[in-house]
C-alpha positions in Angstrom: 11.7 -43.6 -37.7 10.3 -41.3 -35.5 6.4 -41.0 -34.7 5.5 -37.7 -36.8 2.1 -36.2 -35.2 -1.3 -36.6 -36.9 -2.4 -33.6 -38.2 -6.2 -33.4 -39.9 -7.8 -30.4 -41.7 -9.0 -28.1 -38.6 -12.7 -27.0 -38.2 -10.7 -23.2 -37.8 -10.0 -22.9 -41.4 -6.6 -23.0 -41.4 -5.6 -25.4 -44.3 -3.2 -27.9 -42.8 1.4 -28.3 -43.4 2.9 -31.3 -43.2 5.0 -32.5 -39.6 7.8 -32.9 -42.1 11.5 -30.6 -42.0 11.3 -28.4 -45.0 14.2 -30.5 -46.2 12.8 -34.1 -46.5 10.1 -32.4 -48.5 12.1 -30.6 -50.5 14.5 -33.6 -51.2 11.1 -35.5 -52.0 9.5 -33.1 -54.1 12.7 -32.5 -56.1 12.9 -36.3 -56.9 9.2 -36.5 -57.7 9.4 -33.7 -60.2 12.7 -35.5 -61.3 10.5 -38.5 -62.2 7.2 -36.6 -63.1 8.6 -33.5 -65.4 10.3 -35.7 -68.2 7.2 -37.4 -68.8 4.6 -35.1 -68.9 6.3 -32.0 -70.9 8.8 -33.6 -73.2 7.2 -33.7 -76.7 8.1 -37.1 -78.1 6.2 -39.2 -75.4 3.0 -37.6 -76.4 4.0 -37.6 -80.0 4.8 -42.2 -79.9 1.3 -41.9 -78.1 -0.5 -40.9 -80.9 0.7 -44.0 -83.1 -0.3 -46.4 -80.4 -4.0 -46.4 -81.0 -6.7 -46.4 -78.1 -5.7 -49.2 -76.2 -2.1 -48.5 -76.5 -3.4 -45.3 -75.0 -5.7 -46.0 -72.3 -3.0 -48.3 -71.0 0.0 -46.0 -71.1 -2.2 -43.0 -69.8 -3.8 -45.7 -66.8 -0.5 -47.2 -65.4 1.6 -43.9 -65.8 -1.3 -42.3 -63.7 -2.0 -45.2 -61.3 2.0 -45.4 -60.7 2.2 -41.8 -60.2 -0.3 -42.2 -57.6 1.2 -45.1 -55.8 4.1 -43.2 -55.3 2.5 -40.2 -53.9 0.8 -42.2 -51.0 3.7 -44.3 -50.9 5.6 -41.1 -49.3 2.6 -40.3 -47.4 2.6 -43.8 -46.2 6.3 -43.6 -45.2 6.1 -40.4 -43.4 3.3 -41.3 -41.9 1.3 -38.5 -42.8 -2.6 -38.6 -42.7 -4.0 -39.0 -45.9 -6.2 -36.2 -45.2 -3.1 -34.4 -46.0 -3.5 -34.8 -49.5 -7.0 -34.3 -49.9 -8.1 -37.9 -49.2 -11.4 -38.2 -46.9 -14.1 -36.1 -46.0 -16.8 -35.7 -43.1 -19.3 -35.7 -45.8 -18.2 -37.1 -48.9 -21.8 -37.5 -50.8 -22.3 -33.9 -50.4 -18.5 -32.8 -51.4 -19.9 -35.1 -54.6 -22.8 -33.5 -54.9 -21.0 -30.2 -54.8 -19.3 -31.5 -57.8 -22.0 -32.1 -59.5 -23.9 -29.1 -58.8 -20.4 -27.2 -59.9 -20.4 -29.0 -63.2 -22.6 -27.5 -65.7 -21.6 -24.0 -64.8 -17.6 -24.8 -64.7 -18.2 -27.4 -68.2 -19.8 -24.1 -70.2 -17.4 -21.5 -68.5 -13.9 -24.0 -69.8 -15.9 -24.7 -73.1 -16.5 -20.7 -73.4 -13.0 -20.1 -72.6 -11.5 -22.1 -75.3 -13.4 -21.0 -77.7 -12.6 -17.4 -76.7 -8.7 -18.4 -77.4 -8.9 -20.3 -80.1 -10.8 -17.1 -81.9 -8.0 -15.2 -81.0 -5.8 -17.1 -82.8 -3.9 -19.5 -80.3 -3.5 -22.7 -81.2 -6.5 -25.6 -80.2 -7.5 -29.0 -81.1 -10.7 -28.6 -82.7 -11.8 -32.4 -81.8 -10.9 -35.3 -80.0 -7.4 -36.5 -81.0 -8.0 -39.6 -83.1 -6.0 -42.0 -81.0 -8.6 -41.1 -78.4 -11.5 -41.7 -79.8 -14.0 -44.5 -78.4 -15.5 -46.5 -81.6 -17.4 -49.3 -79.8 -19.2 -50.5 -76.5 -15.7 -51.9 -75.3 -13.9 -48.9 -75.6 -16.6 -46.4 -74.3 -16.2 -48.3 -71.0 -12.6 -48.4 -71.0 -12.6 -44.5 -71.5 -14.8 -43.8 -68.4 -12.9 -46.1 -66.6 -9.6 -44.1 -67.9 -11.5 -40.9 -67.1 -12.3 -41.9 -63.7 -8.7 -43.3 -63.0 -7.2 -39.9 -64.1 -9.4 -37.6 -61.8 -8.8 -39.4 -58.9 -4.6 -39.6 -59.3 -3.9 -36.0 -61.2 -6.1 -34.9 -58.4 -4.1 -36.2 -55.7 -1.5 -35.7 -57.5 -1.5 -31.5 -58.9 -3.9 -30.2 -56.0 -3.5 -33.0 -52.5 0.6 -34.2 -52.9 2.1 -31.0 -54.9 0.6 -27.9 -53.2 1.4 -29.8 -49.9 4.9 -30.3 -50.8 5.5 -27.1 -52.5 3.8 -25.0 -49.3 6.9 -26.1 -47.5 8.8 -23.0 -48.7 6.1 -21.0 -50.5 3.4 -19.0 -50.2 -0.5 -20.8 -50.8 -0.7 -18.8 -54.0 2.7 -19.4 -55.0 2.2 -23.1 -54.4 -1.2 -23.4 -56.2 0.5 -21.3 -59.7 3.2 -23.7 -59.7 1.1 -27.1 -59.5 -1.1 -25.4 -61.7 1.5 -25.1 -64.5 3.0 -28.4 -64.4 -0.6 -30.0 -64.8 -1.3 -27.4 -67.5 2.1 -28.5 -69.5 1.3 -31.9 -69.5 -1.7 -31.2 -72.0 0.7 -29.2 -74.4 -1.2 -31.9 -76.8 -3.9 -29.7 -76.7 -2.0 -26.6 -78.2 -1.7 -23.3 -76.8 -5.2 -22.6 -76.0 -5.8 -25.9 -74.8 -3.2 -25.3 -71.8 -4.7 -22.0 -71.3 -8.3 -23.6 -70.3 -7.1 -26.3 -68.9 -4.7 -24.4 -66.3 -7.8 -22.2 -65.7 -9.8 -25.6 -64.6 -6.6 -26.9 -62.8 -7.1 -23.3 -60.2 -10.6 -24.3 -60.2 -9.6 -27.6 -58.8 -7.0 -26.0 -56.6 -9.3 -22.9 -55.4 -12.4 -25.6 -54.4 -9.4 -28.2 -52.7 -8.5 -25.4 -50.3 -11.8 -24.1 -49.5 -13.4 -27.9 -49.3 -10.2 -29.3 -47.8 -10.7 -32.5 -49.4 -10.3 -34.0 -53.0 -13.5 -35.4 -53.6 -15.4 -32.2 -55.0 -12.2 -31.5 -57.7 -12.4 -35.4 -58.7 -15.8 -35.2 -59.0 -15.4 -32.0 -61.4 -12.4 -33.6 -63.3 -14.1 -37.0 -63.6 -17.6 -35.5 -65.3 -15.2 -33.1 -67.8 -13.3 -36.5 -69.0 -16.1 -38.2 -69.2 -17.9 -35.6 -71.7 -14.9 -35.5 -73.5 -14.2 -39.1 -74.2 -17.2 -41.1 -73.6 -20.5 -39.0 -74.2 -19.0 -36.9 -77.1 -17.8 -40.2 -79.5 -21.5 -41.5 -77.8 -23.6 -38.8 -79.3 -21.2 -38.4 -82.4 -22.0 -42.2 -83.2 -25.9 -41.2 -83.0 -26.0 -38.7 -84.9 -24.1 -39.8 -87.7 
């Protein structure tokens, strides 16, 4: 194999491509998506899912992810591309996570406001936690923030560093960003029609800060805080207060 330039994000702006011919990324993309697209928008993997019960589902979810994500820096690895190429480092990564913090109340209230919106407008929306994915003990409240954290960290990498990369090779930034978008959006059919309406508009939230940030670590800091509202401190507070 031949030695493929190192290419970093550039203090200029301009958001990085990959040293790779269009070809071998197209050929790689289209056997990713191959693998990826079955699982994530077929209905009856999601539908055994909800007859597993929580474990069943923190494992499934967990090694489907971390596998996902193995995969991704195994091409990286092969083509010996910089990981920076998919979002991974950052000159300054406590304040890309501080960004993410400071980012979170105002982007928690605006996805919470937004489903609301379309659920009142008649689309269809969960109105709780799915039961199969609700924490009832110490155990399991721990095994969801460890779930939430494994999930932001490889659907990051993932929808926003391996997949606007890879589909940039022959499409325009926007273009690239609307189709990661929608594949991470139908993956949460689960979550009914609204539900993939909100959560597309977090996923170009977590696209739109990747390109201006040029690293990962602000998005997984964003996607890690909504899981962990949603399956840790919600079941949490609901278990007070009952």
């Amino acid at each position: 194999m031949t030695d493929l330039p190192s290419e970093r994000p550039r203090a200029n702006g301009r958001f990085p491509s990959s040293p790779l011919r269009r070809s071998h990324q197209t050929i790689e993309l289209a056997v990713f998506l191959f693998l990826v697209l079955p699982a994530m928008l077929l209905p009856a993997p999601a539908q055994r899912l909800m007859h597993a019960g929580f474990y069943g589902v923190v494992v499934n979810v967990a090694f489907r992810d971390l596998a996902l994500l193995i995969l991704v820096l195994y091409f990286v690895w092969r083509n010996r591309e910089p990981l920076a190429l998919v979002g991974w480092g950052s000159a300054r990564p406590w304040a890309e996570i501080g960004l993410g913090l400071a980012l979170f109340v105002p982007f928690f209230l605006g996805a919470a406001g937004l489903a609301s919106v379309l659920s009142r407008a008649g689309l269809s929306a969960p109105h709780h936690i799915p039961s199969f994915l609700a924490a009832k003990n110490t155990g399991e409240l721990v095994l969801a923030g460890l779930l939430a954290l494994i999930v932001a960290i490889a659907e990051e990498t993932i929808f926003r560093g391996y997949l606007i990369l890879r589909f940039r090779a022959f499409a325009s930034p926007a273009v690239s960003v609307a189709l990661s978008t929608g594949i991470f959006a139908l993956g949460h059919g689960y979550e009914g029609a609204a539900g993939v309406l909100t959560v597309a508009a977090m996923g170009l939230v977590f696209a739109a800060l990747y390109l201006w940030r040029k690293s990962l670590i602000a998005p997984m800091t964003l996607h890690f805080l909504q899981d962990f509202v949603a399956l840790v401190l919600v079941p949490l507070l609901g278990k007070k207060l009952l």
